[in-house]
C-alpha positions as CSV (number, residue, x, y, z in Angstrom):
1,X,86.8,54.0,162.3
2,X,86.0,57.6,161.0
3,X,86.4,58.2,156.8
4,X,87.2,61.1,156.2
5,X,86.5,62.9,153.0
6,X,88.5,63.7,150.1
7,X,88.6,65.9,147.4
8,X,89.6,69.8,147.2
9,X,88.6,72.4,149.8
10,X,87.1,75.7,148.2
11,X,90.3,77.4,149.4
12,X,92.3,75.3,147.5
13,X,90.0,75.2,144.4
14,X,90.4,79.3,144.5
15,X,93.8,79.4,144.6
16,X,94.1,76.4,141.6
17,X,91.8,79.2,139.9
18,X,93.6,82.2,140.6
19,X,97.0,80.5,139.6
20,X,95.8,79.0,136.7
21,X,93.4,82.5,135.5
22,X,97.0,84.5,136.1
23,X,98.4,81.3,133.6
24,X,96.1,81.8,131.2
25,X,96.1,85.5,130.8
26,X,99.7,86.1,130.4
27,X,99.8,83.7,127.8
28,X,96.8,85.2,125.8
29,X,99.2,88.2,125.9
30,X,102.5,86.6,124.9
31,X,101.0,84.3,122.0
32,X,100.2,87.3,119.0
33,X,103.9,88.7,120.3
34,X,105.3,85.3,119.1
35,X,102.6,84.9,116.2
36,X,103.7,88.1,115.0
37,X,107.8,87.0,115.1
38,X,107.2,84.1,113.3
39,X,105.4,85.8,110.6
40,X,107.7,88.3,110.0
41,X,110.5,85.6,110.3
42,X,108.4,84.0,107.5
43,X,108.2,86.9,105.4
44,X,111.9,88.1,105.6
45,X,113.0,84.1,104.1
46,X,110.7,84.3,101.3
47,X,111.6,88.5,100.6
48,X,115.6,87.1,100.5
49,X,115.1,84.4,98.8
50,X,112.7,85.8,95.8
51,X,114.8,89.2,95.7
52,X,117.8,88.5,97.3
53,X,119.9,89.3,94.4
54,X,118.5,92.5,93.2
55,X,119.4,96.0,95.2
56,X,118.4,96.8,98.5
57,X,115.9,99.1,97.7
58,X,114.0,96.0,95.2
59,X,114.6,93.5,98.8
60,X,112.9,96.5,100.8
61,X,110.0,96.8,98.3
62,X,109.6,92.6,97.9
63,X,109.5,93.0,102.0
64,X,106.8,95.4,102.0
65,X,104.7,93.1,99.7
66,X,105.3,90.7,101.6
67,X,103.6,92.4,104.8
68,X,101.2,93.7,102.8
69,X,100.3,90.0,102.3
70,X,101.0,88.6,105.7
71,X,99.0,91.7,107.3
72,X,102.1,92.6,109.4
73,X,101.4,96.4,110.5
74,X,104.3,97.0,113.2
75,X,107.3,96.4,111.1
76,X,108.4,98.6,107.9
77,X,110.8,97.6,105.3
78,X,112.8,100.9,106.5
79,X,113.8,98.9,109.7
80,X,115.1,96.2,107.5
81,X,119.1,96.3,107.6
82,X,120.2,94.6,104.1
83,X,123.9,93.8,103.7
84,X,125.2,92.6,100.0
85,X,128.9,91.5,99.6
86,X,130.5,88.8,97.6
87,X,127.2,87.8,95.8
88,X,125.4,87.2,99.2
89,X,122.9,89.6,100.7
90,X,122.0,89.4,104.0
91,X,118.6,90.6,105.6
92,X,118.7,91.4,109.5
93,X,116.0,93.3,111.3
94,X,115.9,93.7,115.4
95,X,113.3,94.9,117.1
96,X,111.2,95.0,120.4
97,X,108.1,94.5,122.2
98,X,106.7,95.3,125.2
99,X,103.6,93.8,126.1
100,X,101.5,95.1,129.3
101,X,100.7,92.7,131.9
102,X,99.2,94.7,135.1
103,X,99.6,98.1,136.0
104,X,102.9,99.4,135.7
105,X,104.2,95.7,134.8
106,X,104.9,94.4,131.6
107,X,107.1,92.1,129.6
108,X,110.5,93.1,127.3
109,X,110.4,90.8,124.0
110,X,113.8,91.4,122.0
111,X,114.1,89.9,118.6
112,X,116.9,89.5,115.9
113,X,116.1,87.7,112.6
114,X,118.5,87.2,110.4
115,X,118.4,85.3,106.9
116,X,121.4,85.2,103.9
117,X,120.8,83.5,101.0
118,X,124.7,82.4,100.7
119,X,123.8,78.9,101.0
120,X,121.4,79.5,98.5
121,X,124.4,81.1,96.2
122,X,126.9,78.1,97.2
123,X,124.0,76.0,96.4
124,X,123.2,76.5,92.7
């Protein structure tokens, strides 16, 4: 009776590796995309619901504080699209991100936040 061995060849060990370096890297990429979303998400919830009563230029200039604090560099309160009606006011911002994998390859990231503090206003 012959035993044979077991365990990974080096061919299949390199290619584990290659897969999982390829893994790895694209997500070390992706991550400060979706960091970045979050904290801007973050930032527009506490902007509308500390100044979402005021004018849009006071909402703009609580957003930009708000950056200012969060270190968010990318976005400007300009890109902010602030809709008030009824007693409601409604922040909205899209925007993009393209993030460079290899070469002439890279990934699209397309965003919309969106945050009214009407349930705020039915609320109280």
């Amino acid at each position: 009776m012959f035993n044979r061995q077991r365990g990974v060849s080096f061919g299949s060990f390199l290619m584990f590796a290659i897969v999982g370096s390829v893994i790895a890297i694209t997500a070390l990429k992706i991550v400060p995309t979706y960091l970045e979303f979050f904290t801007v998400k973050k930032a527009i919830e506490r902007t509308v619901k500390e100044y979402g009563v005021q004018p849009p230029a006071a909402i703009r200039e609580g957003f930009m504080r708000q950056a200012a604090v969060d270190n968010i560099r990318d976005i400007s309160a300009a890109e902010l699209d602030v809709n008030q009606s009824a007693g409601s006011t409604t922040v909205s911002l899209s925007y993009e991100r393209v993030v460079p994998l290899v070469g002439n390859m890279s990934l699209l990231f397309a965003f919309d936040i969106k945050k009214s503090n009407a349930q705020q206003a039915a609320g109280n």
